[in-house]
Structure formats: structure tokens, C-alpha cells
C-alpha positions, 0 to 999 in steps of 0.5 A: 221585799221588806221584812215585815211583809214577808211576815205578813205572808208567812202569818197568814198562810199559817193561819189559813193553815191552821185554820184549814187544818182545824176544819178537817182534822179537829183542833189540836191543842199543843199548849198548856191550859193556865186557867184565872178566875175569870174563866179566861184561858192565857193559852188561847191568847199566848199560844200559837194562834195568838202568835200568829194573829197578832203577827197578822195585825202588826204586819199589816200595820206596817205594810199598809204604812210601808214604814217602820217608824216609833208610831207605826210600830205602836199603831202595829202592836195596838192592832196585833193585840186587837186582832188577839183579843177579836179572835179570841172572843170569835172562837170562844163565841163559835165553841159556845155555839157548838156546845148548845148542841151537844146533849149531855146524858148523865143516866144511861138506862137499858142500853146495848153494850159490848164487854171490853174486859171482866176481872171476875176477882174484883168483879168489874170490868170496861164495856163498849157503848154508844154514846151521844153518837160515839162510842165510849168505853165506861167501868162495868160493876156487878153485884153477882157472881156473874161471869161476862166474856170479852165480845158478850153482847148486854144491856146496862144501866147507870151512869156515864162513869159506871154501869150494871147490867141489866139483862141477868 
């Protein structure tokens, strides 16, 4: 068996892998973000999954010519950038769609909330809240003396990165 389609098999069983892996656990991001202006990310090209797509491109290249020659291995790099660039844009395209149906909520208004910490020095402190689904945990301000144990159930209002109660 040839080198290339040994390259072949091993790059697409990582794909379907990773691919598989990302569907059940959520993608995990290993490499660094180096960020043009443009907005496009060099790490979803030169990272791990671009390795592999382009792996996937060039050894198909070859196995389907069943020769490694100064064309074929042109034709295959050709192929493995193209095969980088198309998925790409694919995962870019699935992440746009993704994010069209999360609701950003920026004012948060009388919603339950469970103290996580209260420093009465300093007079703030972190709460538990649901948010978006999830639940969150955002800095707790006061403007009184009040003192809040760790489990006390209150309703806040604010922001995403700060609240106050509002049940006092």
C-alpha cells in the first residue's frame, strides 16, 4: 500500500473523529487566534482541521492517480488548499447560522437570583442567574448596607456584567 493512501485513511478517520467529537462534545479550540482585518482567523486555516482537510485533498489527489509525479503532486496541493478554503467558509457559514438563533439580552430586569459570594467590606459580591438558558454567574452591587448570605434567594436587575437587587 502506497504512502499517500495510507494518508488518506488515517486523515479521514481524524476527520470523521473530530467531526463526530465536535457534534457530541462541542468544539474544542486548541489553537491560537491570530486575527487580520478582514476578520478572517489564519487558525481555522492553519490548524489542526486545516492539516487534516488539506491531507484529505492531497491524498485523494494522488490515490485517484495512483502516482506520484511533479503534476499530480501540483494537482494535490491545488486540491488540499481548496478542500482548506471550502470547509472553511462551510464552518463559517454553519456558525453564522448558529449564532442568528441566540438572543443576546443586554438588561436584565427582576430576575431570580442565588447569592454565590457577598463581601460586606467592599459591598459586592457574584450571584447565580439563568441566563439565555444557562446559567451564569455576574458581579452583585449594592448601594446599602445590606448583608446577603451565600444560598439567599433575590431578584436583580442591570446588566449582563453587573446587577443590583431589587427585592429590598
Amino acid at each position: 500500500m502506497a504512502w499517500y493512501v495510507i494518508v488518506l485513511i488515517v486523515s479521514s478517520a481524524l476527520f470523521l473523529l473530530t467531526t463526530i467529537g465536535s457534534f457530541i462534545f462541542g468544539d474544542i479550540d486548541l489553537d491560537a487566534d491570530m486575527e487580520f482585518d478582514s476578520g478572517f482567523l489564519l487558525s481555522d486555516v492553519i490548524s489542526f482541521k486545516g492539516l487534516i482537510h488539506f491531507a484529505i485533498g492531497f491524498s485523494l489527489v494522488l490515490t485517484l492517480m495512483k502516482e506520484v509525479t511533479l503534476v499530480s503532486t501540483s494537482v494535490g496541493v491545488v486540491t488540499g488548499i481548496v478542500f482548506v478554503a471550502v470547509l472553511y467558509y462551510l464552518y463559517k457559514l454553519i456558525f453564522e447560522k448558529l449564532q442568528q438563533h441566540i438572543k443576546y439580552t443586554d438588561v436584565i430586569h427582576d430576575l431570580d437570583a442565588e447569592v454565590y459570594f457577598w463581601d460586606d467590606k467592599t459591598k459586592i459580591g457574584e450571584v447565580f442567574i439563568t441566563l439565555e438558558g444557562r446559567p451564569v454567574t455576574i458581579t452583585l452591587n449594592s448601594r446599602d448596607e445590606t448583608h446577603f448570605e451565600k444560598g439567599q434567594k433575590i431578584k436583580v436587575s442591570g446588566t449582563r456584567h453587573s446587577v443590583y437587587p431589587t427585592d429590598l
